[in-house]
VOSE-82627 format. One record per residue (C-alpha): residue number from 1; y, z, x. Coordinates in Angstrom, 1 decimal, padded with zeros to 4 digits. Example, Ala and Ser with C-alpha at 12.3 -4.5 7.8 and 13.67 -1.06 7.14 Angstrom:
<n: 1, v: -004.5, w: 007.8, u: 012.3>
<n: 2, v: -001.1, w: 007.1, u: 013.7>
//
This chain:
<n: 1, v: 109.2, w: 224.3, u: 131.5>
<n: 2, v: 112.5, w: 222.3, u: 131.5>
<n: 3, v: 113.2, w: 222.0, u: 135.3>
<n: 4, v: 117.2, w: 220.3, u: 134.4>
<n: 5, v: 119.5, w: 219.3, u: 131.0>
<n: 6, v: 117.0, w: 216.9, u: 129.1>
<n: 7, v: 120.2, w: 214.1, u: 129.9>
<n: 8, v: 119.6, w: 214.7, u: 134.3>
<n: 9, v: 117.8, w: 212.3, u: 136.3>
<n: 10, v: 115.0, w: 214.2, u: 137.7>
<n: 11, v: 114.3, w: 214.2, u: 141.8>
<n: 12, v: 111.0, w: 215.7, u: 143.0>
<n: 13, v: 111.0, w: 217.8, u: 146.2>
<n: 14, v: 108.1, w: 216.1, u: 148.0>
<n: 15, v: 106.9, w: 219.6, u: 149.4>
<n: 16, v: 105.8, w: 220.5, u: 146.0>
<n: 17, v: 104.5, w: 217.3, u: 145.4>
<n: 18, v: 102.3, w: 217.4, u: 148.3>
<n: 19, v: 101.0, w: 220.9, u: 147.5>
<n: 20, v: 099.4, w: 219.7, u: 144.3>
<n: 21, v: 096.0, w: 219.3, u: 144.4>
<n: 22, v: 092.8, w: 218.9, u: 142.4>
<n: 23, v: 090.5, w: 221.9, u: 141.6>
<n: 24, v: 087.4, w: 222.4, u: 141.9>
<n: 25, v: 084.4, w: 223.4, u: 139.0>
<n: 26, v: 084.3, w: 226.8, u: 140.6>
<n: 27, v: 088.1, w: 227.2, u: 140.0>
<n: 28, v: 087.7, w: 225.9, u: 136.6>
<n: 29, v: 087.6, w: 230.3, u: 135.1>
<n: 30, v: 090.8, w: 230.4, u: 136.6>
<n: 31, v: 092.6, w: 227.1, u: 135.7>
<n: 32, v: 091.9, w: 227.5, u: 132.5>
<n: 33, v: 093.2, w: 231.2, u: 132.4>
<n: 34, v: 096.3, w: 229.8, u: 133.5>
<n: 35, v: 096.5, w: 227.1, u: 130.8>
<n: 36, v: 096.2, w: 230.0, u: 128.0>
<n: 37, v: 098.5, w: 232.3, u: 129.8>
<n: 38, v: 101.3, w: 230.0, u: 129.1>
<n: 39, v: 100.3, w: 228.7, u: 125.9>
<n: 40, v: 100.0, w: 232.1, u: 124.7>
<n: 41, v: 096.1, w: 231.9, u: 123.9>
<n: 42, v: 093.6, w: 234.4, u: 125.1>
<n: 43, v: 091.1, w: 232.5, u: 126.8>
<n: 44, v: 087.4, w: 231.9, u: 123.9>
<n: 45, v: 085.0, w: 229.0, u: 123.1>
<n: 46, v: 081.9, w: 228.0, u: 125.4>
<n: 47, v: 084.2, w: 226.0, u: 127.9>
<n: 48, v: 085.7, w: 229.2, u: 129.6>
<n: 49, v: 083.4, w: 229.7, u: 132.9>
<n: 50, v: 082.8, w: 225.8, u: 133.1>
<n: 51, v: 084.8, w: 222.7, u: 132.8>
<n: 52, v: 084.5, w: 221.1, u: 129.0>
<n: 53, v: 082.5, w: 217.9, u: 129.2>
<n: 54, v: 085.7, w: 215.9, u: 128.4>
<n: 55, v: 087.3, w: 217.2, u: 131.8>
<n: 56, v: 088.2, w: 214.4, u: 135.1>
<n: 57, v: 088.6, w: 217.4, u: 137.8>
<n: 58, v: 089.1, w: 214.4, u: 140.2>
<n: 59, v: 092.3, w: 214.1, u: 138.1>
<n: 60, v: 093.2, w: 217.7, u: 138.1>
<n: 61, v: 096.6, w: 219.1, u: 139.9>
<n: 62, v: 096.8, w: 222.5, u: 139.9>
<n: 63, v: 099.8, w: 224.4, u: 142.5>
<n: 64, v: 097.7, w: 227.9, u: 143.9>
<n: 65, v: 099.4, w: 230.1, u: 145.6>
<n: 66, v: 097.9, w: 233.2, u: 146.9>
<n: 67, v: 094.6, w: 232.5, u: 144.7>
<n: 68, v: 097.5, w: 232.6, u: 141.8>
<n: 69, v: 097.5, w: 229.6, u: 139.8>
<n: 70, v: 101.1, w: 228.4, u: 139.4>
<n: 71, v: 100.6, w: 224.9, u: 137.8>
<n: 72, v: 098.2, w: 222.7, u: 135.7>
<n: 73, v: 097.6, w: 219.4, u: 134.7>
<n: 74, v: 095.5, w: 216.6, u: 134.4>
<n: 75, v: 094.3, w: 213.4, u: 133.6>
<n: 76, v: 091.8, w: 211.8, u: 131.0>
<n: 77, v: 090.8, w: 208.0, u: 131.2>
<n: 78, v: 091.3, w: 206.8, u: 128.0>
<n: 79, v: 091.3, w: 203.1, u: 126.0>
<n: 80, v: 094.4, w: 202.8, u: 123.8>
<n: 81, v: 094.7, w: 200.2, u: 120.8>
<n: 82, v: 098.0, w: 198.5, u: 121.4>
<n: 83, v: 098.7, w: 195.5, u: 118.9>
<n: 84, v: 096.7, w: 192.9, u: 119.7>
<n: 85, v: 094.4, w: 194.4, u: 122.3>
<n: 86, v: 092.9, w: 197.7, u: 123.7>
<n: 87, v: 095.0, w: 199.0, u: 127.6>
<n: 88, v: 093.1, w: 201.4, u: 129.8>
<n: 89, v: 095.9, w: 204.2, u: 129.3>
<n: 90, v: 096.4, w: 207.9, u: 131.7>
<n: 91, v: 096.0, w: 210.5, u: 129.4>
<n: 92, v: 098.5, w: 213.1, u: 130.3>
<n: 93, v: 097.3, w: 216.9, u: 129.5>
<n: 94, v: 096.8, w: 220.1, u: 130.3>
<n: 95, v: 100.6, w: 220.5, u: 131.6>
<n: 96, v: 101.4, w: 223.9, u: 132.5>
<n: 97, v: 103.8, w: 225.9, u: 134.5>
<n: 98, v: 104.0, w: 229.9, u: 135.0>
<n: 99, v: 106.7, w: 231.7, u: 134.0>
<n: 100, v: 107.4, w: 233.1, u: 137.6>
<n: 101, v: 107.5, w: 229.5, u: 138.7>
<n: 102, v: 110.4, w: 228.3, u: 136.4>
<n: 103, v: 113.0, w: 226.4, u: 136.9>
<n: 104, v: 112.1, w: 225.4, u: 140.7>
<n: 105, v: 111.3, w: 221.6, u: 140.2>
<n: 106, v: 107.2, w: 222.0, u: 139.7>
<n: 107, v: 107.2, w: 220.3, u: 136.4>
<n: 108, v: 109.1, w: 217.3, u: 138.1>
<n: 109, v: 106.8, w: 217.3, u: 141.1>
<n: 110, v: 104.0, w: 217.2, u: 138.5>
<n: 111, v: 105.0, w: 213.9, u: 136.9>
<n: 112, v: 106.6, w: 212.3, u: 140.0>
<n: 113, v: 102.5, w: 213.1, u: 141.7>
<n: 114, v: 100.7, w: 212.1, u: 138.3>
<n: 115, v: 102.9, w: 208.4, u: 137.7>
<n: 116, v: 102.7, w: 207.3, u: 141.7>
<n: 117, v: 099.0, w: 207.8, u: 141.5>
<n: 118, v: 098.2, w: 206.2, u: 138.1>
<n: 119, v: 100.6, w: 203.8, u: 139.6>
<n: 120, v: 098.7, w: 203.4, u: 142.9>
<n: 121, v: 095.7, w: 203.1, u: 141.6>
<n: 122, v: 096.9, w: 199.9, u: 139.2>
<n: 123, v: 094.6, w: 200.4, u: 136.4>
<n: 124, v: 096.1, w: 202.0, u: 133.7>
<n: 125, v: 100.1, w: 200.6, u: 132.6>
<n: 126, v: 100.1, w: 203.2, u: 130.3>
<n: 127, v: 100.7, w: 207.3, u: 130.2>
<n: 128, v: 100.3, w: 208.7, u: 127.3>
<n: 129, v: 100.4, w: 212.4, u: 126.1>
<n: 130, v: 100.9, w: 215.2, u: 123.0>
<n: 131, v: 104.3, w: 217.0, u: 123.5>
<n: 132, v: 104.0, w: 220.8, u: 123.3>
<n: 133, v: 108.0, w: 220.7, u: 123.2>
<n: 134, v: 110.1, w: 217.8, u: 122.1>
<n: 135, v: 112.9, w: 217.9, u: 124.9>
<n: 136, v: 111.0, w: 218.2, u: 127.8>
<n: 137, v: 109.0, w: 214.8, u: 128.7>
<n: 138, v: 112.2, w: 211.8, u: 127.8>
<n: 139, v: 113.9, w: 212.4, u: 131.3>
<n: 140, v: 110.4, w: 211.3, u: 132.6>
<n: 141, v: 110.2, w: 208.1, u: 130.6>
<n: 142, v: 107.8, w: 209.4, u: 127.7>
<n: 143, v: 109.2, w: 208.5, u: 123.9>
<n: 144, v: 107.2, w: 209.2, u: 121.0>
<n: 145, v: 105.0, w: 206.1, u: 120.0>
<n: 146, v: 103.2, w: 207.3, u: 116.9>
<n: 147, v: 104.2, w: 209.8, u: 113.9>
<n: 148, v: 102.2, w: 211.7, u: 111.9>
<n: 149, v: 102.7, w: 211.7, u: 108.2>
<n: 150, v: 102.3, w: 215.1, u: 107.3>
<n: 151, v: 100.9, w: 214.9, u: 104.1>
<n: 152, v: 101.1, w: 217.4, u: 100.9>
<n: 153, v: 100.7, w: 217.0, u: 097.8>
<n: 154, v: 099.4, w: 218.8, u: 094.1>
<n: 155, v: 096.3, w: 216.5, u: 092.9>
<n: 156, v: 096.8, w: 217.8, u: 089.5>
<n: 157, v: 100.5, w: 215.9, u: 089.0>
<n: 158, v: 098.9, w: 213.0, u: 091.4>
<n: 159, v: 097.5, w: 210.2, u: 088.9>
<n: 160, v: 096.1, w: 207.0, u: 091.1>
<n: 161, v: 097.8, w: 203.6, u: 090.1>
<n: 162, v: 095.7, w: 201.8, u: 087.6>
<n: 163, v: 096.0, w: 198.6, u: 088.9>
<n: 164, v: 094.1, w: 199.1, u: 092.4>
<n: 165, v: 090.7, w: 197.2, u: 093.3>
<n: 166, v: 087.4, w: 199.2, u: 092.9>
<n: 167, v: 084.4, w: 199.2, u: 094.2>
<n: 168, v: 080.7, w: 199.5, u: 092.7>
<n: 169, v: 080.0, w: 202.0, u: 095.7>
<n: 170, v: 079.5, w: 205.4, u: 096.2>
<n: 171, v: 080.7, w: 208.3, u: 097.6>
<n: 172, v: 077.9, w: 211.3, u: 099.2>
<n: 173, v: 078.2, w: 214.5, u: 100.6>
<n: 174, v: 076.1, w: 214.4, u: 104.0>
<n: 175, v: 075.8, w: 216.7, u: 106.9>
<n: 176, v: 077.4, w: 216.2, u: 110.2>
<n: 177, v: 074.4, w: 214.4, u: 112.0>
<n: 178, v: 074.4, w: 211.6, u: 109.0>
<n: 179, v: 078.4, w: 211.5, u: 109.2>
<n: 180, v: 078.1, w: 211.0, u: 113.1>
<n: 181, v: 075.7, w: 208.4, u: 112.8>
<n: 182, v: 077.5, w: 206.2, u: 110.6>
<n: 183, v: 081.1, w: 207.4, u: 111.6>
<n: 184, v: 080.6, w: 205.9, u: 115.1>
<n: 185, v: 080.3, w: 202.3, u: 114.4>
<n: 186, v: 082.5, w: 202.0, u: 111.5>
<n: 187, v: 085.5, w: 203.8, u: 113.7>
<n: 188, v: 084.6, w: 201.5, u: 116.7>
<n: 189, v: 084.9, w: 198.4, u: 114.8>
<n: 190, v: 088.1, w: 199.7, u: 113.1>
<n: 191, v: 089.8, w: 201.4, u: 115.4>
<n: 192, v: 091.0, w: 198.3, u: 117.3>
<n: 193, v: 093.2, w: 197.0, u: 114.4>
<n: 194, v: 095.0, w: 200.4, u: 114.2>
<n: 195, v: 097.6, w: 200.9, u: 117.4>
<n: 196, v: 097.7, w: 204.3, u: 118.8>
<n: 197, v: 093.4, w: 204.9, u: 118.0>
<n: 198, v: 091.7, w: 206.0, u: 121.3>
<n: 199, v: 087.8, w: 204.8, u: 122.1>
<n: 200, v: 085.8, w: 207.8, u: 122.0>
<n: 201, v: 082.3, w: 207.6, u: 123.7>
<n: 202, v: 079.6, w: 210.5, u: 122.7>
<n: 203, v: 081.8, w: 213.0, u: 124.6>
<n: 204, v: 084.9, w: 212.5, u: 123.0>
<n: 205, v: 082.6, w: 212.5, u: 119.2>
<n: 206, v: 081.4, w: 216.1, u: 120.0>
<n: 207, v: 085.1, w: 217.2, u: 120.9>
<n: 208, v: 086.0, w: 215.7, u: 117.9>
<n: 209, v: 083.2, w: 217.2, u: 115.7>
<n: 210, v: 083.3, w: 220.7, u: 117.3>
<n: 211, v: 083.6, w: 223.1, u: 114.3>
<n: 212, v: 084.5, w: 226.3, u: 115.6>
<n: 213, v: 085.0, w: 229.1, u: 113.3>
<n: 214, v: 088.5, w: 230.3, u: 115.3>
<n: 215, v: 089.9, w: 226.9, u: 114.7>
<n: 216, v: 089.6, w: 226.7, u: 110.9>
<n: 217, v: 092.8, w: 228.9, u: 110.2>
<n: 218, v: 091.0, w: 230.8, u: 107.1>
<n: 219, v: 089.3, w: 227.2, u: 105.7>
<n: 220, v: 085.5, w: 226.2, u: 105.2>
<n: 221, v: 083.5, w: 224.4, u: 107.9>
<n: 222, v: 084.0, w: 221.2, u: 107.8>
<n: 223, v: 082.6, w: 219.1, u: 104.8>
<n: 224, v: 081.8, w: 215.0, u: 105.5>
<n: 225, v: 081.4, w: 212.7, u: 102.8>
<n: 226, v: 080.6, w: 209.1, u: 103.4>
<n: 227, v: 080.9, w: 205.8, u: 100.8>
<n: 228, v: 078.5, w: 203.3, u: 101.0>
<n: 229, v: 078.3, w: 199.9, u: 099.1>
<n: 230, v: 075.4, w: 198.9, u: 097.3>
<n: 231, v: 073.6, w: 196.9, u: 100.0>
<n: 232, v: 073.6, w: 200.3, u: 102.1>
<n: 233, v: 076.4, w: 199.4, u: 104.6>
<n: 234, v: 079.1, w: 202.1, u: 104.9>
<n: 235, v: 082.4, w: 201.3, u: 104.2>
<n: 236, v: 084.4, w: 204.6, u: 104.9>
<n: 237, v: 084.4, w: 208.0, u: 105.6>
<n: 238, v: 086.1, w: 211.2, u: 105.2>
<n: 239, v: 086.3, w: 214.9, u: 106.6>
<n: 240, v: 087.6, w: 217.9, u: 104.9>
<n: 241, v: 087.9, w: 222.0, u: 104.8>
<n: 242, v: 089.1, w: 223.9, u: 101.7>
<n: 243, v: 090.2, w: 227.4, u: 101.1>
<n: 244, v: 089.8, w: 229.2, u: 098.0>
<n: 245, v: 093.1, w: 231.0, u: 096.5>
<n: 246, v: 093.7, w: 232.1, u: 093.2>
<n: 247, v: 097.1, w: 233.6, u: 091.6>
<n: 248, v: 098.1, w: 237.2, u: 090.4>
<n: 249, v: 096.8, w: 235.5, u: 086.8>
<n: 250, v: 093.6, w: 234.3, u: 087.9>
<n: 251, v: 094.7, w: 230.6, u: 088.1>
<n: 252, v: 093.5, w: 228.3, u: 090.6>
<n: 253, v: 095.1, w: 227.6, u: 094.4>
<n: 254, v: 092.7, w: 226.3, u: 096.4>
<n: 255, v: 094.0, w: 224.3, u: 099.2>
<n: 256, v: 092.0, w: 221.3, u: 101.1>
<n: 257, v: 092.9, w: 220.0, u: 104.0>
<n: 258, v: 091.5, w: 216.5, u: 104.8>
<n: 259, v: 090.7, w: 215.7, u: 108.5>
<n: 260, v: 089.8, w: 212.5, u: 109.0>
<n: 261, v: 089.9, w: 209.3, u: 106.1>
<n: 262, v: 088.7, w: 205.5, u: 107.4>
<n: 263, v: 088.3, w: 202.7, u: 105.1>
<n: 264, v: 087.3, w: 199.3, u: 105.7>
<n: 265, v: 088.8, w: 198.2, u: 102.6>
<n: 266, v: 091.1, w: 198.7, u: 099.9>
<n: 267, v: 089.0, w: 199.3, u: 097.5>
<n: 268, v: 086.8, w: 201.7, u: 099.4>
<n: 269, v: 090.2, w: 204.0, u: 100.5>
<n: 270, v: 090.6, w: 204.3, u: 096.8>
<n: 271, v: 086.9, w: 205.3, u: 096.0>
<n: 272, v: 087.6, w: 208.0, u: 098.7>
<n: 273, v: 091.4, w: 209.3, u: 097.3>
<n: 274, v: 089.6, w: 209.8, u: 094.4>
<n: 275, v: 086.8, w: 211.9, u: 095.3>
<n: 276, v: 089.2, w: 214.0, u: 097.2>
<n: 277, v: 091.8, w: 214.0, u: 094.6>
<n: 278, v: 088.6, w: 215.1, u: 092.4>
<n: 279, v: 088.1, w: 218.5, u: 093.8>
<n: 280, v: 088.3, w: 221.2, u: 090.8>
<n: 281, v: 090.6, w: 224.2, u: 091.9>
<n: 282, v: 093.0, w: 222.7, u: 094.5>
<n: 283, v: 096.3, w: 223.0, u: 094.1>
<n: 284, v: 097.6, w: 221.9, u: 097.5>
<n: 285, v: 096.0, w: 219.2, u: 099.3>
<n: 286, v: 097.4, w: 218.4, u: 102.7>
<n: 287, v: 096.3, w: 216.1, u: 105.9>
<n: 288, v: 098.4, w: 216.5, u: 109.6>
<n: 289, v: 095.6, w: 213.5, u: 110.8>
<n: 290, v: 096.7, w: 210.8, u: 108.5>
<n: 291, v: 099.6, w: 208.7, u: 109.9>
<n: 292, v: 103.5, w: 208.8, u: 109.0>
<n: 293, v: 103.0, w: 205.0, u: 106.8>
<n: 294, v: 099.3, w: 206.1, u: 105.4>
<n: 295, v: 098.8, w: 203.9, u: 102.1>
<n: 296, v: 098.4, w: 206.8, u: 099.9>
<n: 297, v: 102.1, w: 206.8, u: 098.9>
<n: 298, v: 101.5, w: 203.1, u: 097.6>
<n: 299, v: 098.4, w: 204.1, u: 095.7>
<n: 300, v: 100.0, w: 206.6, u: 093.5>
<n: 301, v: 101.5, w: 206.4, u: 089.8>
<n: 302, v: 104.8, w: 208.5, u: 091.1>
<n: 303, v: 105.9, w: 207.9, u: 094.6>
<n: 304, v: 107.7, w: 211.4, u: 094.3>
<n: 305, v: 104.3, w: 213.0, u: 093.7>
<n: 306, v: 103.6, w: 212.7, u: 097.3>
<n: 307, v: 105.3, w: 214.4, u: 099.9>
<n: 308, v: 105.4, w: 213.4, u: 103.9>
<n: 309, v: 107.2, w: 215.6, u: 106.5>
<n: 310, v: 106.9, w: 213.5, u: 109.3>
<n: 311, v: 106.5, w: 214.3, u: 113.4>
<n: 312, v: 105.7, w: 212.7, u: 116.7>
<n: 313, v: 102.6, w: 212.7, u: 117.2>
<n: 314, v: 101.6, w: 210.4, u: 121.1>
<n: 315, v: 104.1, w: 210.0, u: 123.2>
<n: 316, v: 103.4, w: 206.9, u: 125.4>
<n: 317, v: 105.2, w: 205.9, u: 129.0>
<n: 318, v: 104.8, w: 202.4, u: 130.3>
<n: 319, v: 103.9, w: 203.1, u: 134.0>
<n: 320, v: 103.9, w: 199.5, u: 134.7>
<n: 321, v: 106.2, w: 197.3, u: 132.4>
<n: 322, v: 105.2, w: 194.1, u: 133.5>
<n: 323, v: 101.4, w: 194.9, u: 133.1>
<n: 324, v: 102.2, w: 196.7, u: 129.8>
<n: 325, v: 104.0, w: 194.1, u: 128.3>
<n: 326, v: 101.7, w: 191.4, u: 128.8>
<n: 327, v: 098.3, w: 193.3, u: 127.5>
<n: 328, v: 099.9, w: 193.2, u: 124.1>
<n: 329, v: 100.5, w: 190.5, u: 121.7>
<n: 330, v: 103.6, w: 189.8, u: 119.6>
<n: 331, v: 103.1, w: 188.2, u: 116.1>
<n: 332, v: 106.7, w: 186.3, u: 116.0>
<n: 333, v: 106.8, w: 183.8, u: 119.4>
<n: 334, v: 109.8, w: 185.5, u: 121.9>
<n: 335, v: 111.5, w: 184.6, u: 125.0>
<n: 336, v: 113.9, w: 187.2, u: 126.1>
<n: 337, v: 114.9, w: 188.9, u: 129.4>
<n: 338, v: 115.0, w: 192.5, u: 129.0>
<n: 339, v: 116.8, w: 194.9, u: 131.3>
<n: 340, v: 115.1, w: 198.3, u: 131.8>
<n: 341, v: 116.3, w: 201.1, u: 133.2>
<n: 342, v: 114.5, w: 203.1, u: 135.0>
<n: 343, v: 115.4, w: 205.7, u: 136.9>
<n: 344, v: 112.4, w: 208.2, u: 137.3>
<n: 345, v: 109.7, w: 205.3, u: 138.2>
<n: 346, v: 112.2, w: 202.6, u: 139.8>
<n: 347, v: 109.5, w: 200.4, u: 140.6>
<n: 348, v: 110.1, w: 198.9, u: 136.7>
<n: 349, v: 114.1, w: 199.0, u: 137.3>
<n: 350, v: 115.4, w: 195.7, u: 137.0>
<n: 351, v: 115.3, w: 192.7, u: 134.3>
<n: 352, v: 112.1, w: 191.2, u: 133.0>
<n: 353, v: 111.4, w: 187.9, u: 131.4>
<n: 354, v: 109.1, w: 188.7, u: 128.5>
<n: 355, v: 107.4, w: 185.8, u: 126.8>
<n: 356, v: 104.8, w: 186.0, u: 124.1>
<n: 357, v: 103.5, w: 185.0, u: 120.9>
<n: 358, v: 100.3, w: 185.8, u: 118.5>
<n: 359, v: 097.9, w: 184.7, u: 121.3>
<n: 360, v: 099.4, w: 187.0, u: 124.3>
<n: 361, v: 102.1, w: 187.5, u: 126.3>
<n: 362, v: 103.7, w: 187.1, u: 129.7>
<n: 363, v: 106.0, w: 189.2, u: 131.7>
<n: 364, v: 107.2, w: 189.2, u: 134.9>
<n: 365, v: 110.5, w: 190.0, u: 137.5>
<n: 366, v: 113.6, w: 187.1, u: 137.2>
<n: 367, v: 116.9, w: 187.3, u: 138.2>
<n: 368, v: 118.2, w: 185.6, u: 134.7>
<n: 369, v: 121.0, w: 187.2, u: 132.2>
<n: 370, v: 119.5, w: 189.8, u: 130.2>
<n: 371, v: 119.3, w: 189.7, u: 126.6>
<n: 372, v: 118.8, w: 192.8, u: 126.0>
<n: 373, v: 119.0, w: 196.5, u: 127.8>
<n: 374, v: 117.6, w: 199.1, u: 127.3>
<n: 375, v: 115.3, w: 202.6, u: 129.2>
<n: 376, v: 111.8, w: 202.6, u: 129.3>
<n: 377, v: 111.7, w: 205.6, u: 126.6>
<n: 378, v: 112.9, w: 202.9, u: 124.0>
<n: 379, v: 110.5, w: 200.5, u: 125.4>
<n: 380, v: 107.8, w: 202.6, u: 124.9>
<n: 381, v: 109.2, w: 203.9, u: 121.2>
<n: 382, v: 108.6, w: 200.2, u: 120.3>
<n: 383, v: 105.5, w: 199.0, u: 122.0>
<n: 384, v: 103.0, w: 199.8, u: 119.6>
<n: 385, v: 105.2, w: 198.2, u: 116.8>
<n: 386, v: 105.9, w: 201.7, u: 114.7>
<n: 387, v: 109.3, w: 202.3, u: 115.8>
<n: 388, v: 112.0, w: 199.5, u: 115.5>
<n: 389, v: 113.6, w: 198.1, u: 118.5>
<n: 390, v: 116.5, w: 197.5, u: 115.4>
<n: 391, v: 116.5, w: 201.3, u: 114.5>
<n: 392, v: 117.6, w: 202.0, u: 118.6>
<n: 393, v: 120.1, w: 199.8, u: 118.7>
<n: 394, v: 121.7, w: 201.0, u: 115.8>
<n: 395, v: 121.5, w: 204.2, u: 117.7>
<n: 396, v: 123.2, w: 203.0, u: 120.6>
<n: 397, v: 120.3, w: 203.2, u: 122.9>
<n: 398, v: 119.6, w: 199.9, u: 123.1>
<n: 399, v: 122.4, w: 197.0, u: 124.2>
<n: 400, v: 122.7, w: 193.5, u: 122.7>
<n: 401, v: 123.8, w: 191.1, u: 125.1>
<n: 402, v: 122.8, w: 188.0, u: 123.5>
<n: 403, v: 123.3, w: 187.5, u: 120.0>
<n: 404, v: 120.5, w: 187.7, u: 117.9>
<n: 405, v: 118.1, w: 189.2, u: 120.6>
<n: 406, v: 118.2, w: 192.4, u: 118.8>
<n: 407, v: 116.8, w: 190.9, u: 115.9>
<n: 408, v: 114.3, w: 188.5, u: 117.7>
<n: 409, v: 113.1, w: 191.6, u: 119.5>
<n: 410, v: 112.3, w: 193.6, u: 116.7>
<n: 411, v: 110.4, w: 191.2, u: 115.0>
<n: 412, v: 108.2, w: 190.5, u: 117.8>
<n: 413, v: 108.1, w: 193.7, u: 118.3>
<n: 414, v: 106.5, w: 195.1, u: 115.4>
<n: 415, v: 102.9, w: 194.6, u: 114.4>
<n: 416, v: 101.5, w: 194.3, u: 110.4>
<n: 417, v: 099.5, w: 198.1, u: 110.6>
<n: 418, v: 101.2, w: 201.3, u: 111.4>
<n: 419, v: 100.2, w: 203.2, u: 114.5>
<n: 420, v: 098.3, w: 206.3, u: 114.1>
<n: 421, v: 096.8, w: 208.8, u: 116.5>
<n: 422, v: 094.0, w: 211.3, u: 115.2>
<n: 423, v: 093.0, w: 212.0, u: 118.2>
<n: 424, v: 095.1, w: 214.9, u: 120.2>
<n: 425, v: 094.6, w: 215.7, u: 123.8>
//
């Protein structure tokens, strides 16, 4: 789907743009069989002939030609947890172009007709989205936001550090209507002191739930286990799936794969680590939904006992800086001017006072020296605080003018929790 080198400034040819359009439910069959054609899927599940309840059609693009569907895309309305606060944030997905429709500028017309209208409609200054391919959505102003940790380990060398708080608690197998039930408040309650976490109303929980046989890769349904504290009130909860295994000797190597993990507390993560680290028969424990800094390593007696093989997981885009900016907060006070380029939306071009502090922040157009500069992309790397404004610099992405901005900017920058993302659209 790359339309030019991943370094070229994109230009959308405004024909294209103006032959995307929306779809309709009764085009749904054939949207979606489009989708699958080019992500190599044949097309199964109960959302084939009907949209999925998830789906904004109103936020659909899709480029027909001939009743042949070229192009797809769309929109979901989402809530994002930035530091500090929650932004209404354009959830980029279903991005697709044909094969016979390479290389002819319909992925660029795509983004130039999704930003201008997110843009126009001036709720949402954030774009976010899940990269299928790593090269393709920079030149458009996306940077990965949030990594996920990639987790793997052998519970049998993994021995929990003896010094960590405990909890008079306990932890219970339930079944998925008891999990839901007390998953649902606990996440929305903790979900907005973790950047990257998305609200989810009840149709974002079923998506989240769904258990489909085709999607377990070999594993279990899904198990659910939830702790509770002695008064009743749930402090965490955890999902899982295991597969059974064994060696040419007979020896044991299961695998379980956890799927969710939320804690309130310390003490209540470790109650859970060890009822998963607990399971007889595993040999390989592994989690893809956990996030790049999860506290696990810290827990353990030997760091080396845990292995992470990180990747990006959201990729944010800050459709309007100045709004963006200013919805977050910043836990060291700054007062910088940043320069932003912008080539691709040049409506954020230009340099930007930013002032903020724990309470909030400010942001808006001045004609003042810049501290800093720097592209959107790195902008948006930083804005949830898991990716160091430092670290760019250092990479020669990002341009010190004053001295000691770098520094300042990174500090305000970051935020005290990790960003994490379980949830993929």
């Amino acid at each position: 789907m790359t339309d030019a080198p991943p370094t070229a400034v994109p230009a959308a040819d405004p024909d294209l743009v103006a032959a995307l359009r929306p779809i309709t439910a009764e085009e749904w069959p054939a949207f979606g069989r489009a989708m699958a054609r080019v992500f190599g899927e044949d097309p199964s599940g109960p959302w084939v002939d009907e949209p999925r309840p998830t789906a904004e059609l109103d936020r659909s693009l899709a480029l027909v030609e001939d009743g042949f569907v070229a192009a797809t895309a769309g929109i979901y309305s989402l809530g994002t947890t930035v530091p500090g606060g929650v932004v209404p944030t354009a959830g980029i997905t279903w991005i697709t172009v044909s094969p016979t429709h390479r290389r002819r500028g319909v992925l660029t017309a795509v983004m130039r007709r999704q930003l201008d209208e997110v843009r126009a409609a001036g709720t949402e200054p954030l774009a976010a989205l899940w990269a299928a391919e790593g090269s393709i959505y920079g030149r458009f102003g996306y940077a990965p936001a949030v990594w996920r940790g990639g987790i793997s380990l052998d519970p049998s060398r993994v021995r929990l550090r003896a010094d960590l708080p405990t909890c008079e608690g306990r932890t219970t197998l339930v079944d998925v209507d008891a999990y839901r039930a007390a998953a649902v408040p606990l996440y929305d309650r903790l979900r907005r002191e973790v950047p990257g976490n998305l609200a989810r109303d009840a149709r974002w929980w079923d998506r989240r739930l769904r258990d489909d046989k085709e999607d377990r890769d070999g594993f279990t349904e899904r198990r659910y286990a939830l702790h509770t504290a002695p008064d009743g009130t749930v402090t965490g909860y955890a999902s899982y799936r295991q597969k059974e295994g064994w060696s040419p000797r007979d020896e044991p190597e299961g695998k379980l794969q956890v799927t969710d993990l939320v804690a309130a507390d310390a003490a209540t993560r470790v109650a859970l680590w060890r009822f998963l680290l607990g399971h007889d028969l595993v040999r390989e424990l592994t989690s893809w939904a956990l996030g790049s800094e999860d506290p696990l390593r810290a827990m353990v007696a030997d760091p080396r006992s845990v292995t992470t093989a990180p990747s990006d997981a959201m990729w944010l885009r800050l459709v309007d800086v100045g709004r963006a900016l200013a919805a977050r907060r910043y836990p060291a006070p700054i007062d910088l001017v940043l320069e932003v380029r912008d080539a691709f939306c040049p409506w954020n071009d230009g340099r930007w006072r930013l002032t903020g502090h724990p309470a909030g922040g400010h942001c808006g157009r001045t004609d003042r020296d810049p501290d800093l500069v720097l592209g959107v992309e790195d902008l948006a790397a930083a804005y949830l605080g898991g990716v160091s404004l430092g670290t760019l610099h250092r990479a020669g992405r990002v341009t010190e003018v004053s001295p000691g901005a770098v520094a300042l900017a990174s500090t305000s920058f970051s935020w005290p929790v990790a960003p994490q993302s379980p949830d993929a659209f």
